[in-house]
C-alpha positions in Angstrom: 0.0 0.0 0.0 2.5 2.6 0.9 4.4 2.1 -2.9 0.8 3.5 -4.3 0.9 6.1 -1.9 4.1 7.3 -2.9 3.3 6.9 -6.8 0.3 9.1 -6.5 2.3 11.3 -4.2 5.3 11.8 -6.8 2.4 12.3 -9.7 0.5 14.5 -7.6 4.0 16.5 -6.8 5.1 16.6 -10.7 2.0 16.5 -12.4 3.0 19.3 -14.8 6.3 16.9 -15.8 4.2 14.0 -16.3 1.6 16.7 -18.6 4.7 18.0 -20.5 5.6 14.4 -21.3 2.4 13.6 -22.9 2.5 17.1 -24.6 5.7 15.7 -26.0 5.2 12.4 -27.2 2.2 14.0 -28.7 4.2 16.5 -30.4 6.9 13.9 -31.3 4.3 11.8 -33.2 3.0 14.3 -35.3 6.5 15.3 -36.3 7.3 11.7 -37.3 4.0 11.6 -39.1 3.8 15.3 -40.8 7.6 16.6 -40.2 6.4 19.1 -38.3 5.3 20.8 -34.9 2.1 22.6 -34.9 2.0 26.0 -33.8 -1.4 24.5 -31.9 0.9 22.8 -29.6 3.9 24.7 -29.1 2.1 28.4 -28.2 0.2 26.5 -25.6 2.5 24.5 -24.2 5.1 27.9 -23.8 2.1 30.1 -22.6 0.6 27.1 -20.4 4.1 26.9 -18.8 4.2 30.5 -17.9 0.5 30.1 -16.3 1.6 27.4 -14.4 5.2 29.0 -13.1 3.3 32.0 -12.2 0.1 30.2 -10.5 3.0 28.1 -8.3 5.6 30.8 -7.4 4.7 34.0 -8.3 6.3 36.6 -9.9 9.6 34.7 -9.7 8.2 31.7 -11.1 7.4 33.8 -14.1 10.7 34.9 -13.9 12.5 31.5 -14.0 9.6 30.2 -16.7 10.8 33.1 -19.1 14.2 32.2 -18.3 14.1 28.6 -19.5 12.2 29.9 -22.7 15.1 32.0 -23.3 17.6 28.7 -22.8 14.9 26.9 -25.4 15.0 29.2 -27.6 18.6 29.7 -27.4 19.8 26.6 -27.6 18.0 25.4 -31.1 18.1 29.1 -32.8 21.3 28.8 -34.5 20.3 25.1 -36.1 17.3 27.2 -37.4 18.5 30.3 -38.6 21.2 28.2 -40.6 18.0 26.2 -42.1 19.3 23.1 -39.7 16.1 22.4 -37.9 11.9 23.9 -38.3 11.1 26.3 -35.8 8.4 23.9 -34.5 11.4 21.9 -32.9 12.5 25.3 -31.7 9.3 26.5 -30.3 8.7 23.0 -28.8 12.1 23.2 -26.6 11.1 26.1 -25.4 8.0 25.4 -24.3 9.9 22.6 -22.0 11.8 25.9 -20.6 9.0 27.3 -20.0 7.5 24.2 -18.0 10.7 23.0 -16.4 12.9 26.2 -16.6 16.6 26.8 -17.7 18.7 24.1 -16.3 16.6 21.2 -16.9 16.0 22.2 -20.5 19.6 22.6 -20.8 20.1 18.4 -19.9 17.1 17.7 -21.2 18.7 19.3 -24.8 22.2 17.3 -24.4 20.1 14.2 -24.0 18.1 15.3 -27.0 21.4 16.0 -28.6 22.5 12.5 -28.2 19.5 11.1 -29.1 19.3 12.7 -32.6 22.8 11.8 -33.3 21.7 8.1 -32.6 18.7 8.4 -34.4 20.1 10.1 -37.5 22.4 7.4 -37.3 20.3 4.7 -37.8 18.3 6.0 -40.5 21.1 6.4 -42.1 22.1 2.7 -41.7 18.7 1.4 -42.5 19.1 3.1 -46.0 21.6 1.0 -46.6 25.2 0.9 -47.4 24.7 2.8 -50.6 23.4 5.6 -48.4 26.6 6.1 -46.0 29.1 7.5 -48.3 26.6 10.4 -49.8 25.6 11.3 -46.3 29.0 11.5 -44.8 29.7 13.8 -48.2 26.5 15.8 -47.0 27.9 15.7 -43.7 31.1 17.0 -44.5 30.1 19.9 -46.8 27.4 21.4 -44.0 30.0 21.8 -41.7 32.8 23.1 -44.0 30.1 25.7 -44.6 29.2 26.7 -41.4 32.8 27.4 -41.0 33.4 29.0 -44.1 30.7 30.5 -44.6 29.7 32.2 -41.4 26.4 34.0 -42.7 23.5 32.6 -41.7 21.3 33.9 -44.5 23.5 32.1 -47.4 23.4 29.0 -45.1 20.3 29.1 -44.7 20.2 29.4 -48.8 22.1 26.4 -48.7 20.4 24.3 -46.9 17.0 24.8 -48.5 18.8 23.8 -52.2 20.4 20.7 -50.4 16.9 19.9 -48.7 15.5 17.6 -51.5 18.9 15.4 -51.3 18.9 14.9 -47.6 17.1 12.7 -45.1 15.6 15.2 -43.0 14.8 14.2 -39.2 11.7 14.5 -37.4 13.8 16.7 -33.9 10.4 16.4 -32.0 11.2 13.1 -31.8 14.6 13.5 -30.1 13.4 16.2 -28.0 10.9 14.0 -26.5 13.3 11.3 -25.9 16.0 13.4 -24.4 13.7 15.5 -22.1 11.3 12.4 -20.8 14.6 10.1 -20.6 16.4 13.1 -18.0 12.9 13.4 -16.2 12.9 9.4 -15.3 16.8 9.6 -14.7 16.5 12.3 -11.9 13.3 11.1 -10.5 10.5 13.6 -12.1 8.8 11.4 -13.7 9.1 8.2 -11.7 
């Protein structure tokens, strides 16, 4: 009896991690399925997380909430303004700031990091062995650009010619892995 007791206790305590972790398997779904985030869910899940930081703590839970926005936002811009990653993936790590705030969003987007590495991976593997070579070439030529190149507007050029030749990888997906993977790792979702 006590073990239920302390289950409904920890998802009574983090019912908003257990909310954002439905919000973003939700989210990664639709991103595998349409390759992209709805606007329907990210403004929600950003403005939701500033209700809810402001309803708990106040004016510095507002405070903290816009702080872990910022870190969202932040921390997926420059993939997006170099045409990397959709600003749905964007707008979705930022809502986590905005539900969990800045230093949680920051793990949770190294996990996610890793996550998409792995992922990319093995869709490249699936492909085949045909596939490898022209995606380590694709691979090679995005970052010889990024340091050549420096501007983001004639990278972002770049990427949208190269877009019909590359695999292109649903980052909701990753995002949700990483983020729920570092809840149930320290204990916020368990």
């Amino acid at each position: 009896m006590s073990e239920t007791n302390a289950f409904f206790n920890t998802l009574t305590q983090n019912w908003h991690v257990w909310l954002l972790s439905a919000v973003l398997v939700t989210a990664a779904v639709i991103d595998w399925w349409k390759l992209k985030v709805p606007n329907w869910i990210t403004f929600p899940l950003v403005v939701g997380g500033w209700v809810y930081s402001t309803a708990c703590f106040g004016w510095p839970g507002l405070a903290w909430s816009l702080v872990g926005t910022a870190v969202g936002l932040a921390l997926l811009l420059p993939a997006y303004a170099i045409g990397g990653m959709g600003a749905g993936d964007v707008k979705l790590l930022a809502g986590v700031g905005a539900w969990v705030w800045g230093t949680v969003t920051f793990y949770a987007f190294c996990l996610s990091a890793i996550f998409g590495g792995l992922i990319a991976v093995g869709m490249i593997l699936y492909q085949g062995k045909g596939k490898w070579w022209h995606h380590v070439y694709q691979f090679r030529s995005i970052a010889t650009e990024i340091l050549v190149v420096r501007n983001p507007n004639q990278l972002s050029s770049l990427a949208t010619e190269r877009k019909g030749s590359m695999m292109l990888l649903p980052y909701g997906i990753p995002i949700a892995i990483g983020t729920i993977v570092y809840f149930i790792w320290t204990g916020m979702l368990v």
